[in-house]
Structure formats: C-alpha cells, structure tokens
C-alpha angles and dihedrals in degrees: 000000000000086000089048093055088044093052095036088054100045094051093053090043087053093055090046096053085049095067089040100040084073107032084053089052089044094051092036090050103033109045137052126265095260099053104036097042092066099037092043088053092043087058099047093042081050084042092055096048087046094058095041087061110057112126112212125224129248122283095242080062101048087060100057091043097053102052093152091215091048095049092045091048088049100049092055097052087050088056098054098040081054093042084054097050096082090255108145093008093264086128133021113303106220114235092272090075089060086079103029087056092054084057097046090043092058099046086055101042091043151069120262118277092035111234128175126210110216097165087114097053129065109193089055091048113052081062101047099008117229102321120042129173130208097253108181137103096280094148088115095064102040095091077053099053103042082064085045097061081058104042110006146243102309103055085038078063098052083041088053088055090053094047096046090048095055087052096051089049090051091051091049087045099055089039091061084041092057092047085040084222143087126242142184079189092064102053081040088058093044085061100045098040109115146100122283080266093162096056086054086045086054095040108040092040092053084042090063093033088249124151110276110222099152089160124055138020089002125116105213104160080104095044088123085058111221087014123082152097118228123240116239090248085054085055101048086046104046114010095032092137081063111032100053111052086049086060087060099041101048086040098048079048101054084048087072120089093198137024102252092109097030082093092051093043101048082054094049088060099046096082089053094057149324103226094058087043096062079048098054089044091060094046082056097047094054100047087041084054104036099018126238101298079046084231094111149080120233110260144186094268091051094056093053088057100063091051094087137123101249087052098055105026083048087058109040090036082070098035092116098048084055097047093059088066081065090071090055119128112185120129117274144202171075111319095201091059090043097056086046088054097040102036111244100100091138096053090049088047092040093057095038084056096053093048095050091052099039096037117021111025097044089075087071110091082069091069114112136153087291113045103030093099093058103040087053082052091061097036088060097055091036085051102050097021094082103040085077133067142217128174101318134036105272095356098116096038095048097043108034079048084060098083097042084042085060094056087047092048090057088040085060094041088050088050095056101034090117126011110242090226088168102048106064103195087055090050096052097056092044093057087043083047081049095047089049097052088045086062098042083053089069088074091056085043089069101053098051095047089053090053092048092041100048100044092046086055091041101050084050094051098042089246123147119243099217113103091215102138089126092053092165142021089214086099133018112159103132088009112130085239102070093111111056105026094115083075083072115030131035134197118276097226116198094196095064099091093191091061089043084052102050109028120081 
C-alpha cells in the first residue's frame, strides 16, 4: 500500500509540476522583476499546499490501476499514437505545425520576451507598427526551448516529444485513476470519441457539389465547416500545446472531492490557452452552482470552500499572463448575425444542423437517471460554444468544447464499463453506443492514414517531415498567414502604460 501512495504521489506531483515548470519560465522571462518575482513565489506557496493535500485511494484500487501488463502495453501505445502525431518530426507534422514551429523557432532564435522590429518594413508595419511581440499561449514550449537555445531546434524537437509524451501518460494515468481501474477499453474510447464526421464529409460535400473522399488522406473532423468538436486524436495532432495540458487540468480537478484548489486549476490552464479556459470556466461554474453531482443548490459552506489560498494565490499568481490576450486582435463575432449580414444565413444553419445532429445529439441515447445531469452539462456548452468566433474559423467552438469533451469521455467510459448482458433494452443501446463510436473512429482513421502515408512518402523521397515553411514571425508579407497573424503577434504599444509596466 505504502509504494502505491508513493507512486501514486509522485505521478500527480509530477503533473502538477507539468502545468507549473513553464508558467513559472514564462513569469520569471517575460516580465520584469517586480512583477515576476511575487507572482512566481504566490504560485509555488499555492503549489506546495496543493501537493500536501492529496489524498491517496484505497488499497483494493490501487490494485486495479497498477496491472503491470496493462501499464507496459499502455505505455507503449501511448508512445506510438504520440510518435505519429508529427512530434519531433519523426512522422509528418499536419499544416497546423507550420505555424506552431514558427513559434517555437522564434522562442528559441530570440531574445525573451520575443519582440520583432518591423520599422524597416512597411507591410509589417502598417499592421504592428514598428515594434510588434509574440503574443500566444506558447507556455507549453518554453521547457523545449530552453534545450533548444543549447542545442537547437531540432533536439529541442526530439525533447518536445518527450515532453508531450510524458503529458499524454499522466493524463491516462489520472483518467484510470478517476475510473480506479485499468482499461484497454479506455485507451480504446479515447481513440474512437468523435462526431459522425464521415456522414457530414459525405453530406455537406454532396450538398456544394464538392469531391467526396470521406476515407484517406482527408481531414474531416471539420467536415461541418465552422462547427465541430475535435476528437481527442485531432487534438493530439493538431492542437496538442493546448490539449494537453486541458486534459491535465480538468482531470487534476475531477480528481477533487471538494472546490479548495478549482480556483488554482483553472489558473494553472490559462497560460496554455484561452479557448479551453472559457471551457473549463464553465465546467467550474456549474459544479460551484449546482455541486459536483450537479443535484444541489450553492450554499454557504460551498462558498467557504472556494476562499483558500491555492484558489487565490493560483489566480493572481497568472494575472499578467491574462492580461497579454487583451492585446489580442483577431476578428471577432456572432455567426448567426454574420450570416444575416453577409447572406449566407442558410449555409451557416444548414451546417450547425448537421453538426447538432452528427456530433452532439447522437450521444443521447447514453443519457440515464445518472448521468443525465452531466451530459446536459456538456450538450449546453456543445450547443451555444461554436456559434461564436475568436481569431480563426472553428478555433473557439472545437477547443473551449475540450474540457467539457473530457467529462463526456469519462461519462461514456463510465456507460460502457460492463456490458448489461442480462437487461436487453441497456445492451442494446451499449452496442448502439458501440456502433456509434466505430464510425466516429473513421475520423481518427484518417489521421492516422495520412501520418503513415506522408512520412512513408517522405522518407522515400528525403523530405523532411517537419511542416516549418513559415520558420519565423519577424516577416509575413506573401506568407499564407497573412491573414490571421494577428492570432500570434500584437502590437507593442508603447501608449499602454500596464504592458509597459509589466513586460521586460
């Protein structure tokens, strides 16, 4: 037992220390000493509370969770989904890394904080003026980059792998914690968990006359357009900087019995990104209201729980890495109103539709006297989250949906945990539940055909797997991101006197 609590310490400490280890490089590099020094020392006084109070499982479930074989076998899946997912550039990198290795790139090639001087061009600057800073969530690189300044951008690859892979096993590891069992089934789920994206590919793309290719090298998580939730393997693909360390969070979080650390959590995401935060926000304000089992009223006693140190320390330690999305300039709206004003209305309601029906509302028929609290929850958010926008196309809908698609995850886990062989009507919907989650597979069938495709065809051809056209944000005129760089730098405007305060 003794060893258990040990391991099972030292693994959430380490997760923990995951989400910590870069927010404290960020404050300690980017802002001045004034200013980095408190806030620094606030998050690691609210850390240390945190990890005193763990509270460890029972020994019967220890006993489930650590099946050596089991473990072994897991880890190595683990492994190989995160050696196809382009980290590292072992396989091929999706077009999303062109523009995560530019970021990378330039925290390793500059100066911190990374500023960019555009007074001698004047494309660049009639859009930043003459002095412009990366201003994104780039927490999760930072440990990465810090090996990259010694030994450059490629090892700092290979070290990001690492890294990444480490993240992904600690999620597993608390998720297995949370159902105190261990499951092939579960990793099995977290590869299946999506919407009915290949029927949309097949209708919306029929629907604009457009070529049909629902299996292969397509990615058709976003086959409803604006409107979708990424699968957990999209994520891990495409959006793992942000994904990842959500998993953690929402996970470290369910793990709580009560709401003395939410406050801290929900801190400890915000330098990873803002769209799961507004997600995980809304996972916190629900269980503060309604409680946990979402059954009660919010009381007195409640209240008192949220007014402790971790909880506030955990906040205002990561108020001035909040405050630079402020500066943020990407477009943003209603896309109802828009289609109004633009006239396409029909085209907007015809794909929401589509993705109500494909991606949310088929989860349904899961709903029972237990969980119907919770999957109502998730439907809210999943309903209202994408018909607002935020920088990209579908960037706010598919990544503030991640931390209430993790609660869903374990809801479905939870469904199919045993198989009612006895009770008819229950079996039938479990192997409908079962049906439903083979064909949302297909989504995640695609991605991995493309990695294995494209690196097989690279490595015959000599070509590199890393998607890094873009290489730096110093210059963008005739880049293909023109258009949404503003998703990455702000201006460094020498008029606002708080981030001339606060920035190096």
């Amino acid at each position: 037992m003794k060893k258990y609590k040990i391991l099972d310490k030292t693994l959430i400490t380490i997760g923990i220390l995951y989400l910590v280890i870069p927010i404290i490089i960020q404050l300690f590099f980017w802002y001045k000493r004034i200013i980095s020094i408190p806030c620094i020392i606030l998050l690691l006084t609210a850390t240390i509370l945190v990890l005193k109070k763990i509270k460890p499982l029972k020994e019967e479930e220890y006993a489930k969770i650590f099946n050596k074989k089991k473990i072994i076998i897991m880890i190595i899946l683990i492994i190989i989904l995160n050696l196809m997912s382009g980290a590292g550039g072992i396989s091929y990198q999706n077009w999303d890394y062109h523009g995560r290795n530019a970021i990378f790139n330039d925290l390793i090639e500059n100066p911190w904080p990374v500023k960019y001087d555009y007074s001698n061009m004047s494309y660049e600057s009639s859009v930043f003026g003459d002095s412009a800073i990366l201003n994104y969530y780039f927490a999760f690189w930072l440990p990465g980059a810090i090996v990259g300044k010694f030994l450059g951008f490629k090892i700092a690859s290979l070290f990001m792998l690492i890294w990444q892979t480490i993240g992904v096993t600690i999620f597993f590891y608390l998720m297995m914690r949370f159902m105190k069992n261990i499951k092939y089934r579960y990793f099995l789920i977290f590869l299946s968990f999506g919407g009915l994206n290949v029927i949309g590919h097949i209708i919306v793309n029929n629907h604009y006359g457009l070529p049909i290719s629902p299996i292969g090298v397509t990615h058709i998580d976003t086959s409803m357009g604006s409107f979708c939730m990424s699968t957990f393997i999209t994520q891990l693909f495409w959006v793992f900087n942000q994904s990842i360390p959500t998993w953690i969070a929402v996970m470290l979080f369910l793990q709580e019995k009560n709401y003395k650390t939410c406050g801290y959590y929900f801190g400890l995401l915000i330098p990873f990104g803002p769209f799961p935060m507004i997600g995980f926000l809304y996972l916190i304000f629900c269980y503060i209201i309604f409680g946990k089992n979402l059954k009660e009223k919010i009381n007195l006693k409640r209240i008192k729980e949220l007014i402790t140190i971790p909880n506030f320390f955990g906040c205002i330690s990561i108020l001035p890495i909040l405050f630079m999305y402020t500066l943020n300039q990407s477009p943003k709206g209603f896309r109802i109103f828009d289609g109004i004003k633009y006239g396409n209305l029909g085209d907007i309601l015809f794909n929401y539709i589509l993705y109500l029906i494909l991606e949310v509302l088929v989860y349904i028929i899961i709903i029972n006297k237990k969980n119907y609290r919770q999957i109502i929850m998730c439907f809210t958010f999943f309903i209202i989250a994408p018909l607002f926008y935020l920088g990209g196309g579908a960037d706010l809908g598919n990544r503030a949906t991640i931390p209430l698609l993790v609660v869903m995850l374990l809801i479905i886990n939870q469904y199919l945990d045993n198989i009612k062989i006895k009770e008819k009507k229950q079996r039938i919907l479990q192997y409908t539940l079962i049906g439903i989650l083979t064909i949302s597979f297909l989504t995640n069938y695609n991605e991995f055909y493309r990695s294995i495709t494209y690196t097989y065809k690279n490595y015959k051809e000599g070509n590199s797997n890393f998607s890094n056209s873009y290489v730096t944000f110093s210059r963008f005129e005739n880049m293909e991101f023109d258009y949404f760089i503003t998703n990455f730098v702000s201006k460094n405007d020498k008029n606002n006197k708080i981030l001339q305060y606060i920035l190096k």
